[in-house]
N, C-alpha and C positions, 0 to 999 in steps of 0.2 A: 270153419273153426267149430269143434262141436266140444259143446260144456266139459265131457268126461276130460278134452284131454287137457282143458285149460285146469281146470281143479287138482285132475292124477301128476300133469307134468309141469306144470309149472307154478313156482313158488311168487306170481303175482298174484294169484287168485285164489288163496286157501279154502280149503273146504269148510271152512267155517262161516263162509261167507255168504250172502245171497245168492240165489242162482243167476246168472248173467244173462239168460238168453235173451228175455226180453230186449234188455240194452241191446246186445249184438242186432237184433233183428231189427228194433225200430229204427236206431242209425242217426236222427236227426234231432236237435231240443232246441231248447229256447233257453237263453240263458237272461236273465233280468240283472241288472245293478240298479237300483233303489235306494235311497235312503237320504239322510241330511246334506251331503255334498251336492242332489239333485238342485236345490236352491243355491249353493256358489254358482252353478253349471261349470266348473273349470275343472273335472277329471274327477273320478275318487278319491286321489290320494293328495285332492288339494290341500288337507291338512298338514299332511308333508310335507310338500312341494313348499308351500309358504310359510311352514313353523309357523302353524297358527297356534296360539295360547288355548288352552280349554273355553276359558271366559271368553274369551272371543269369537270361539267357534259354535257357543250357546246362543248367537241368534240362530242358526239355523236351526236350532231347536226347536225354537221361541215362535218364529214364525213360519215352521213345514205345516202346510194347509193344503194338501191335494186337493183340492174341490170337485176336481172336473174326473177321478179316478175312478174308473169300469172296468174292474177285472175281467168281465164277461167279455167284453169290445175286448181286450188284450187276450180272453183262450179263445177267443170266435178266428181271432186274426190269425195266432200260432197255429190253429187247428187249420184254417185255412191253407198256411204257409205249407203245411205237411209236415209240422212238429209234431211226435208223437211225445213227450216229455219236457218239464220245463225245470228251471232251479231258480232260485228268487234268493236273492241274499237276504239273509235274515238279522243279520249283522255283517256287517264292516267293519276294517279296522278303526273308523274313528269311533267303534262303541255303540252304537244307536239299536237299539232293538226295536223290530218290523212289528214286533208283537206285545201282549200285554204280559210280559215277564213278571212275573211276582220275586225277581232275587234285585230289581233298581227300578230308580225310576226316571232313567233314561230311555224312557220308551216311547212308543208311538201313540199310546191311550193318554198319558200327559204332553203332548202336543196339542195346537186347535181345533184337528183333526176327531180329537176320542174318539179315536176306532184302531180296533185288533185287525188291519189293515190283510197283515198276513192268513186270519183266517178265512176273508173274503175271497182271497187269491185262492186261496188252495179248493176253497169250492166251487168257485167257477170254474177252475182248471179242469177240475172231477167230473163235472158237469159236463168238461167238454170230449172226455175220454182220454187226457194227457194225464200221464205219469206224474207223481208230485214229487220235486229235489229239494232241497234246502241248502243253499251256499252259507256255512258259520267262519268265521273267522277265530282263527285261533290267537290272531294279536287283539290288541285294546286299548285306544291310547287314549279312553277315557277316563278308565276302570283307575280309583285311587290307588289298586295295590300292585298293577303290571308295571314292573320295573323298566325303569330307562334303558334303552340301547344305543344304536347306530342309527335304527331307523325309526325311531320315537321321532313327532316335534319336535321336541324338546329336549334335542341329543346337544345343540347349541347353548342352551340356556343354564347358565353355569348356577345361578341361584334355584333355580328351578329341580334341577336335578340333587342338588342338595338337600332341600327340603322332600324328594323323594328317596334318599339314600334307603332309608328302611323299610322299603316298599320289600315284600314279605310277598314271595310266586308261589306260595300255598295256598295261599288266603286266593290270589288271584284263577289256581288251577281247579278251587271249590266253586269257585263263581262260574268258571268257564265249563265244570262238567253238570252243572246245578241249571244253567241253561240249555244244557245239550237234551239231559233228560225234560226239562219241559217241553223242549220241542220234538220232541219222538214220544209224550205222552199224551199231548191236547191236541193232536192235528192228524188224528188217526194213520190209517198202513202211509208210512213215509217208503219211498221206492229206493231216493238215492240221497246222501249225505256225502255235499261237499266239501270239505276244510281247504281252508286258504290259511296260511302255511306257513312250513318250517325252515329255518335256515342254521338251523347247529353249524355251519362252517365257516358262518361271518364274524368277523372279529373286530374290535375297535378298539382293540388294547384297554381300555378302560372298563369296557362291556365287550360281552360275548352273544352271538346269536342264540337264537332258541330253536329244539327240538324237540324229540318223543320223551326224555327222561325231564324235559321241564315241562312237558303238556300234562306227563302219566299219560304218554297215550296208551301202553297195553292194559292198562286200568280202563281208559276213556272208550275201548273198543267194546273192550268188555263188556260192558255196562249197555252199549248201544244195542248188541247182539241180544241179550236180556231181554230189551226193550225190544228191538223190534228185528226177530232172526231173520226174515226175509230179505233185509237193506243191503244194498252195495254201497259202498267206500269209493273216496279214490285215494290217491298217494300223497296225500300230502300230511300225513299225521309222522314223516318219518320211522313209517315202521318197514319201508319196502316190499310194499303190497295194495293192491287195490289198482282201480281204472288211472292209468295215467293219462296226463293231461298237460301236452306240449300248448302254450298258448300266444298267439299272433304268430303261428309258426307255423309249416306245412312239411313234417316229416318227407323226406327223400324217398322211403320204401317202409315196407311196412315195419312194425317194431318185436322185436323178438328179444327172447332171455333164454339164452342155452338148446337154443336151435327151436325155440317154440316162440308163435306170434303170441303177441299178450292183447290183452284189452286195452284198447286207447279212445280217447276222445280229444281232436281241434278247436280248442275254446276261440273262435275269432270274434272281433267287431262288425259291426254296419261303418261306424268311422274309428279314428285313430282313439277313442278314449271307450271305457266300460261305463263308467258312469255317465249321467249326460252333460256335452259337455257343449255350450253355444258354439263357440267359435270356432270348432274343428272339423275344417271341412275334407280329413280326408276322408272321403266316402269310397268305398268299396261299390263296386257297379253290381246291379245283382248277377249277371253271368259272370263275374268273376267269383261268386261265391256261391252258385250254384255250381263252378269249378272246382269250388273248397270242397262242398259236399261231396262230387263226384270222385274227387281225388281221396278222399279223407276213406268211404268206403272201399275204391280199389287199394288201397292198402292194409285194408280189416280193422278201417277207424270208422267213429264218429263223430259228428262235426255239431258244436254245442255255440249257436250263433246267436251273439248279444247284443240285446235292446238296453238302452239306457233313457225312462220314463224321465221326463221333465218336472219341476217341482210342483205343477198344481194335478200332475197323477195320468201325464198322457203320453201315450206315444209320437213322437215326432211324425208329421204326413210323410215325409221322405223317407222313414222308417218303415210305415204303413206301407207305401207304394212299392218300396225293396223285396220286403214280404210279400207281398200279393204277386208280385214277378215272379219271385221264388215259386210260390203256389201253382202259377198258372203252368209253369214246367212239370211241376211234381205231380199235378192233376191227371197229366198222360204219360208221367215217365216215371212216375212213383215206383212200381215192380223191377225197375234195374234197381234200386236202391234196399226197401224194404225188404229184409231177411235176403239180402246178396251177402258177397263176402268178395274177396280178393280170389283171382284166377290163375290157375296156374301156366298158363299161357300169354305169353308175352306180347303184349297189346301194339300196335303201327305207332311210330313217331305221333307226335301231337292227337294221339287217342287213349284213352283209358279202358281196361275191363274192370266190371264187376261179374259177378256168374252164383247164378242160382240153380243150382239142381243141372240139369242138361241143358238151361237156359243161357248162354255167353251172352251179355250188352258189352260193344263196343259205340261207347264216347267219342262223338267225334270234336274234340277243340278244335281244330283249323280244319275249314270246309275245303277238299283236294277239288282239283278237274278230273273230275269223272270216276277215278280208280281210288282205291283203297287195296293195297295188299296184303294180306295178313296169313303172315306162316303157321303151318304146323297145325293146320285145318283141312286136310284134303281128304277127300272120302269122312268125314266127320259133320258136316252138315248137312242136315234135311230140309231146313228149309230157313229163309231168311227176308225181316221185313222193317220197315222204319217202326221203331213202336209209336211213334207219338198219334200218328193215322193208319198201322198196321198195311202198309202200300208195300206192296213185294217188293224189295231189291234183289234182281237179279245177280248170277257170280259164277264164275269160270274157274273149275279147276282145271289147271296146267299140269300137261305131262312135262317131267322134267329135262325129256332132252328135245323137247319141241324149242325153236327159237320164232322168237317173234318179228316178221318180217317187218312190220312198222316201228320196232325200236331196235331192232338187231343186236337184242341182249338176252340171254337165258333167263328162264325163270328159276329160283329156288324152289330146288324137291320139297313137295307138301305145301307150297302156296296156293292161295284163292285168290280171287280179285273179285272184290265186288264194284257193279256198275251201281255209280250214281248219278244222278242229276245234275247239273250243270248247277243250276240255281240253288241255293242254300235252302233246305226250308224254315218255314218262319216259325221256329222256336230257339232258344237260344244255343242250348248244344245238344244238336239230335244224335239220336242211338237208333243203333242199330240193333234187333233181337236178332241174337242166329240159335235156333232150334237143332241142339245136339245129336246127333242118334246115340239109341243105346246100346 
């Protein structure tokens, strides 16, 4: 995918935008949820989930006290993992701000904590050579003047929503772009700006979802570009445009709009929740999501895999131990990933391509006895080697009307086989580099 034709031809990625390369090439982030909910530990959207009252969701206010919180120990770990870029929510829907906001004082400097937590983050990350993102949420279900919906708390609360009838979403869309610009003004070049999001299609009869003409977002885009012309978007401002972002999902084939792939990003878990959540033990194995990774690029995605910090500011060890798995793969397989893209060659059952320049890595998910075949390679490779210890794998091209006396089956015209080892080797899904001629 090369920038001119994502800008020229397709109407995801406006010219107005950053340039994307970066993104396309690093391929892998870190995605952080943070905030007041890390103290319930039961999901981010446990304000939801249990229509909690405002006032009652004010302890975790009262008492969010990271103590033990090292941004460093969290970019040393992503840098490790082979994250090249991170997004840290800056806000939630429950309202809390990560930073020392001067538009409320629903922030993180009036906690016990007093610290502009998020500015720590953002330079350790700098420090560690990761991209800096910012996750904003475009709801509020703090804010006195964001109107009641469907998916407010407090969509049950029949006295509750009364006394907010006059809730006035001007008042709330000055607050909402009054924070946007402090944080694309205090926390220097921002890379990517993620909004969490629009729903104009939901209805509850009594309320209506919200979108771009309730955000202002061609106002709010506006104003960002101003602020900082180099940043990428993603799509969730309802303006259809920007890096999409299918999430807990693993797109089928790559994604396209009018016969052109677009920019994507896989937002997955470590377990079943974004925030941190105690008791959810569905854990994702890390080869399953070194799988994510590998699948998210062979279809010209990236894969943006989330940590959810505990309330006194630390990463789970089981979080720790996923990532440093993750790492010890990416330490010798990193170049199938980093500035790949998707191949126009159709990869063997239970394998994946990526392909860089004359470079093809073929993924192997399910280890075969001995063979691997793969069409539509013949007289096209020069040479072929495991990357992770560069050990030659040998490979046979087949004439096509030779028959194989030990299987007494034809081979397909333009098949290879490559011979492999009996034994698996010990990483968790090896690749194969095959060296293209030119």
């Amino acid at each position: 995918m090369q920038y001119k034709s994502v800008t020229g031809q397709n109407t995801n990625w406006p010219t107005h935008y950053g340039n994307p390369e970066w993104f396309i090439h690093d391929r892998f982030g870190l995605f952080i949820h943070w905030g007041l909910y890390s103290n319930a530990a039961r999901h981010e959207w446990v304000m939801n989930r249990e229509k909690i009252h405002p006032d009652t969701y004010n302890k975790y206010f009262k008492f969010f006290d990271p103590d033990l919180f090292d941004p460093k120990k969290w970019a040393r770990v992503a840098k490790n993992a082979g994250m090249k870029y991170f997004v840290i929510t800056t806000k939630h829907h429950e309202g809390f701000a990560l930073w020392d906001s001067k538009l409320t004082n629903y922030k993180v400097t009036n906690t016990p904590t007093q610290r502009d937590l998020l500015l720590e983050m953002v330079n350790a990350f700098r420090e560690e050579g990761l991209k800096v993102g910012f996750y904003h949420s475009l709801i509020d279900w703090h804010h006195p003047e964001f109107p009641i919906d469907g998916l407010h708390p407090q969509r049950d609360d029949e006295d509750f929503k009364r006394e907010a009838s006059n809730r006035k979403m001007e008042n709330y869309v000055e607050y909402l772009h009054g924070q946007v610009r402090e944080l694309l003004t205090n926390y220097g070049k921002i890379d990517y700006l993620w909004f969490d999001f629009s729903y104009p299609n939901m209805n509850w009869v009594w309320a209506n979802g919200k979108g771009a003409d309730d955000w202002k977002s061609e106002q709010l885009e506006k104003m960002i570009f101003e602020l900082q012309p180099d940043i990428i978007l993603n799509d969730r401002l309802d303006l259809g445009r920007g890096v999409k972002t299918p999430e807990q999902y693993q797109p089928s084939a790559a994604l396209v709009e009018d016969g052109e792939p677009v920019i994507w990003e896989a937002c997955q878990t470590l377990n079943g929740s974004w925030g941190y959540d105690r008791d959810n033990l569905d854990w994702k194995s890390p080869e399953m999501l070194i799988k994510m990774l590998i699948d998210s690029v062979s279809k010209g995605g990236n894969l943006l895999l989330n940590v959810g910090p505990n309330g006194r500011g630390e990463f789970e060890q089981r979080s720790i131990d996923t990532l440093n798995e993750i790492g010890d793969w990416m330490r010798v397989n990193a170049r199938s990933i980093y500035g790949a893209n998707a191949s126009e060659f159709t990869a063997p059952v239970d394998c994946r391509y990526t392909q860089k320049g004359n470079r093809l890595y073929l993924h192997i998910f399910s280890w075969p006895f001995k063979h691997i075949h793969i069409e539509g390679l013949a007289g096209k490779i020069a040479y072929a080697q495991l990357l992770h210890d560069a050990s030659e794998v040998q490979y046979k091209e087949h004439d096509p009307n030779e028959v194989l006396t030990h299987t007494s089956t034809r081979v397909i015209s333009g098949t290879v086989t490559l011979e492999l080892p009996i034994q698996k080797p010990d990483t968790a899904v090896p690749v194969v580099e095959l060296f293209l001629k030119d």
